[in-house]
N, C-alpha and C positions, 0 to 999 in steps of 0.2 A: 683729519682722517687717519693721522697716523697712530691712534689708538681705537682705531674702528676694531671691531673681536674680530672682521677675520685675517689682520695682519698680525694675530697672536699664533707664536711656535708652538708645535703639539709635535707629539710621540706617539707614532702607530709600528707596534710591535719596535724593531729594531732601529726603525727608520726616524731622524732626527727633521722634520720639517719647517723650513722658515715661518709657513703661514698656513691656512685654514684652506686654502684653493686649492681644488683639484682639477685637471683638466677631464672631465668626461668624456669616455669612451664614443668616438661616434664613427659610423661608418662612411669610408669614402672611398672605396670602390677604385684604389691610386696605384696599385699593387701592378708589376709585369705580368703580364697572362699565366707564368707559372708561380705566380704570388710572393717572388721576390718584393721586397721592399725595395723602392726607388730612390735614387738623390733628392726627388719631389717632396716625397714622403719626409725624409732625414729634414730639409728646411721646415716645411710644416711644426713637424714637433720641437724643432730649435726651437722656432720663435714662440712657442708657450714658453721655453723655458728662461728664454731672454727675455719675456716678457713680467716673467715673477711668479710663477705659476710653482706651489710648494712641489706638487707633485704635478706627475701628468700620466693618464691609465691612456694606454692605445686602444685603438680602435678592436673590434673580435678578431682575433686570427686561429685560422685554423688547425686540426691537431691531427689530422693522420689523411690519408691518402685513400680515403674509403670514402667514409657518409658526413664528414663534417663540414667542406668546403659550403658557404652559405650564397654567395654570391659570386659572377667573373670577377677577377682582376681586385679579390681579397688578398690579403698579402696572408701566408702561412708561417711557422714554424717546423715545417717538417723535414727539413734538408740543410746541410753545409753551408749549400747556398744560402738557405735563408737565415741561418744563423750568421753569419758572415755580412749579410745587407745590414742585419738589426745589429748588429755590435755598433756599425758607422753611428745610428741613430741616438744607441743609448749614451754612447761616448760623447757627440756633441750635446746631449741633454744635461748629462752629467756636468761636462766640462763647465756649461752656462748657470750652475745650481739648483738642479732642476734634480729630483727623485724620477725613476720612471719605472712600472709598471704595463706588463706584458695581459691582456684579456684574453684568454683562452676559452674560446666557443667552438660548441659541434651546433649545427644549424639545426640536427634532426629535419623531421616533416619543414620544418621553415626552408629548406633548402630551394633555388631558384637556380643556380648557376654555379655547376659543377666538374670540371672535364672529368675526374677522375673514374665516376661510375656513374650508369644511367639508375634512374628511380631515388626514390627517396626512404628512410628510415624513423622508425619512431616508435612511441611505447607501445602504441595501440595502431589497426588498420583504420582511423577516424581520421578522417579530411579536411586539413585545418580551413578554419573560418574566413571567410574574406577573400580579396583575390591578391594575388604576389604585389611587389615595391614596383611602382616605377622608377625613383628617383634610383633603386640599386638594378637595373636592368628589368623586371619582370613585367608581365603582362597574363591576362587571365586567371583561374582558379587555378588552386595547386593542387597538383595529384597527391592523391591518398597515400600513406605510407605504407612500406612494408611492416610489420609488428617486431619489434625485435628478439631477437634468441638470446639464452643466456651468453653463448657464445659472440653474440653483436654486442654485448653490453661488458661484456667481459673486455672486447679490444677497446670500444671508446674509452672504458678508464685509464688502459695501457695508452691507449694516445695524451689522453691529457695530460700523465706520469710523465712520457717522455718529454712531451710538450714542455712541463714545467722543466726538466731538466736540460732542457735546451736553451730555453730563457734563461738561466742562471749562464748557462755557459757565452749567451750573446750579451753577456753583461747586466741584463735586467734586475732591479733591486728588489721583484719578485713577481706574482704573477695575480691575475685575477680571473676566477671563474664566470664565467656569463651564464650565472643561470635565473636570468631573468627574460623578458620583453616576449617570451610564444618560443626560445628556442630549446634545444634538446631537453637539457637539464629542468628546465621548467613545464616543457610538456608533459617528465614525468610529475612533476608535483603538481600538475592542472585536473581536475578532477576530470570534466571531460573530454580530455586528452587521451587520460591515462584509463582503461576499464580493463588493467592488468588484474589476473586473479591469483598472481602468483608475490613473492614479499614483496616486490614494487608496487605493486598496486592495492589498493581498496582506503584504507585508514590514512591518514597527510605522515603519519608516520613511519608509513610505509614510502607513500610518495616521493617523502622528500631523502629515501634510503638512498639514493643513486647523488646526489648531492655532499652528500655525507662522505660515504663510500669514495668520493674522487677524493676529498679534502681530506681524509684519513690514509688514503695509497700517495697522494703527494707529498704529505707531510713525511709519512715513513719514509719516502725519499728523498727526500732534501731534508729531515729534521725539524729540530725545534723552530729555527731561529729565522730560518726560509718565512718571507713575509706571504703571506699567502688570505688574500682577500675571496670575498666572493657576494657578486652582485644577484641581488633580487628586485623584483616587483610584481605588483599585481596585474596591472594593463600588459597588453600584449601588441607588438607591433601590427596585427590583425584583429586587436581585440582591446581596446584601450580601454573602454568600461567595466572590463573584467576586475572583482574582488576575492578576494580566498573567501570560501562560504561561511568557513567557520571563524572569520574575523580575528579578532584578537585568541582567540583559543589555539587556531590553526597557528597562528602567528607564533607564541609561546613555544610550539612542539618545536616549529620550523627553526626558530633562532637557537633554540637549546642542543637542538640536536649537531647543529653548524659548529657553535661552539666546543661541545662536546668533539667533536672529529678532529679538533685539533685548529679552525682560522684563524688570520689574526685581526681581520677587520670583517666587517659586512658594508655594504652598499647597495643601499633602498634606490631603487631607479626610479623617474619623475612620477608624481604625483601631480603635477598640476603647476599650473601660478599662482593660485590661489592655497599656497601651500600648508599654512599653518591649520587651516580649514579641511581641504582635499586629503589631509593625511590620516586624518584621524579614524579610530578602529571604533567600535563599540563600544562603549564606557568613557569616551570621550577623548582618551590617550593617544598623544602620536605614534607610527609607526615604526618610527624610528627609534621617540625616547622608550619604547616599549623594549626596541629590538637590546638597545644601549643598556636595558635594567636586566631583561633574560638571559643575555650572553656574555655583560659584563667586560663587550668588546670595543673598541672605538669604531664608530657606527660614520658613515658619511650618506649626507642628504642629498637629495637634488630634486631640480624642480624649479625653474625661476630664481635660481639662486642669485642670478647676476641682478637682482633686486635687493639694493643695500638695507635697506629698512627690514625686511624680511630674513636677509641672510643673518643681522645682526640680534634678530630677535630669537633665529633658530640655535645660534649657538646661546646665547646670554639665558634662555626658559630652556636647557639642558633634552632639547629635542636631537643632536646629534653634535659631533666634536670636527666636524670636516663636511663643505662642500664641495659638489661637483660641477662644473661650470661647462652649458655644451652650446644652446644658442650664445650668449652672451658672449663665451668664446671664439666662436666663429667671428663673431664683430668687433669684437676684442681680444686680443690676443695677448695686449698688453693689459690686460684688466688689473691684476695685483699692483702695478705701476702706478696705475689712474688712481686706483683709490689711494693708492701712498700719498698720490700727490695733489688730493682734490680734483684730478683735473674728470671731466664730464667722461659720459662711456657713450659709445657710438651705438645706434638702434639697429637692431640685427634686422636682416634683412631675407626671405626667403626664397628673393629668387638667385642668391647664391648657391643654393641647391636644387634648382632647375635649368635645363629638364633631367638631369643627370645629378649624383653626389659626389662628384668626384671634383679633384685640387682646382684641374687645368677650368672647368666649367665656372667653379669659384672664382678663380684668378681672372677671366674672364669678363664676368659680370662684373665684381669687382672694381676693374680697369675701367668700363663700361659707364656704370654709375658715377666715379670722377668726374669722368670726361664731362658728362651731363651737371653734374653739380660745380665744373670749374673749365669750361668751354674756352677754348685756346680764344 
């Protein structure tokens, strides 16, 4: 296994990587009520990075004190404090060889669990699909949003500007936008999400101007060399069979335009297990080698990556340069280890993430499941 592709080093923008493994962003809801990051938290991401994980993207954190908070007990970016929690975290990630990466999300309409302000925000007043998360606290339909003013849309960039600038200051080796899964940033680029009739809305061109528009105000603020990703997909965490209508076409504008604004990677969020199959646009190309030929950026996949056969097929047929690992991780944490060393990967399990997504519920079952498989 020690020349499996994805223990091969690669180079995303600045960033020197041992290996092809990313940890993927996932929510766990582990944060202090005012969305400090915890000790809990800081171990957590250690062990991806003691585990061999090239890089590791944190979970969304929030970016201003308004409409972004997406869930209780998210950990944020918007305070001393919390720059000061995340330094702990990036230092020990760092210390252990580990790259790490800050996700910077506004929840928009997807918002459930907010102290900061009542109601919700979003392109358009259309009431998103589905009913809220259990596993991140919710229960029932979500209220319809407010429609945004230019003046709302004006501050969310200024959050995610300082956002970004905060994360360079708490150590982070740069940042990544969320504008994938049904939240802000992809509400505007959902067609119907979005039935703005002003430059955000109508054309994907238009759609995806607020995506752009952050990637271009951060970049001017941190520079060239400021590593600055930004994650996409089609499904939505209320809407997972959703596709962009106009396929590959939509795709081309989306990725060019990204590029264009200045990123230094993109990242396609899951398509499926069935990945090499699930990814694929019109004309038969993946979505990813698509994104990887339009923007001429190094692209990271996901999707059942912790599937060796598949992961090594997705880099070796030049569908993307970097995975990201998010069930397989949870069950392994040492996954880049295993595979150094032949040794088997442990089968994810999902009632670590019930009834709750949060560390202590994991650590929990976890404990739980031992006991049952190795009875005193």
């Amino acid at each position: 296994m020690t020349n499996h592709h994805t223990l091969r080093p690669v180079r995303v923008g600045g960033l020197d990587l041992p290996n092809r493994f990313a940890v993927a962003p996932m929510t766990r809801v582990s944060a202090a009520p005012d969305g400090t990051p915890t000790r809990e938290m800081a171990e957590y991401y250690e062990r991806y990075a003691e585990g061999g994980f090239g890089l590791v993207i944190t979970e969304g954190t929030y970016t201003d004190t308004a409409n972004s908070q997406g869930y209780l007990n998210q950990p944020g970016i918007v305070s001393a404090t919390h720059v000061s929690a995340w330094r702990e975290i990036t230092g020990k990630v760092r210390a252990a060889g580990s790259r790490i990466v800050l996700q910077l999300m506004h929840a928009g309409a997807l918002s459930q669990g907010n102290p900061y302000r009542a109601g919700t925000v979003g392109p358009s007043a259309v009431r998103p699909r589905a009913e809220m998360l259990r596993e991140y606290g919710g229960s029932g339909s979500w209220p319809t949003p407010r429609e945004m003013t230019g003046a709302d849309i004006e501050a969310a960039i200024g959050g995610f500007v300082a956002s970004a600038v905060r994360a360079r200051e708490a150590g982070f080796d740069g940042v990544e936008l969320h504008g994938a899964n049904g939240y802000l940033l992809d509400q505007f680029l959902t067609d119907y999400t979005n039935r703005r009739a002003d430059s955000y809305g109508g054309p994907v061109a238009n759609r995806i101007r607020l995506t752009a528009e952050v990637v271009a105000a951060i970049r001017a603020e941190l520079g060239a060399d400021f590593c600055l990703g930004v994650r996409l997909s089609q499904g939505k965490v209320n809407d997972f069979g959703h596709r962009w209508p106009g396929g590959a076409a939509d795709a081309r504008i989306i990725f060019a335009a990204l590029a264009a604004a200045g990123a230094t990677y993109l990242h396609i969020a899951s398509e499926g297990r069935d990945w090499i199959e699930t990814a694929r646009l019109d004309g038969g190309v993946t979505i990813t080698s698509l994104a990887r030929q339009v923007s001429g950026l190094p692209v990271i996949a996901n999707g059942g990556m912790h599937d060796l056969s598949q992961a090594a097929q997705v880099l070796s047929g030049g569908h993307a340069d970097l995975l990201s690992i998010g069930r397989g991780a949870l069950a392994n944490p040492d996954l880049p280890r295993r595979v150094s060393r032949s040794l088997p990967l442990e089968t994810y399990d999902r009632r670590i993430l019930e009834p709750m997504a949060t560390l202590r519920n994991a650590r929990q079952r976890l404990q739980g499941m031992r006991r049952v498989r190795h009875p005193a």
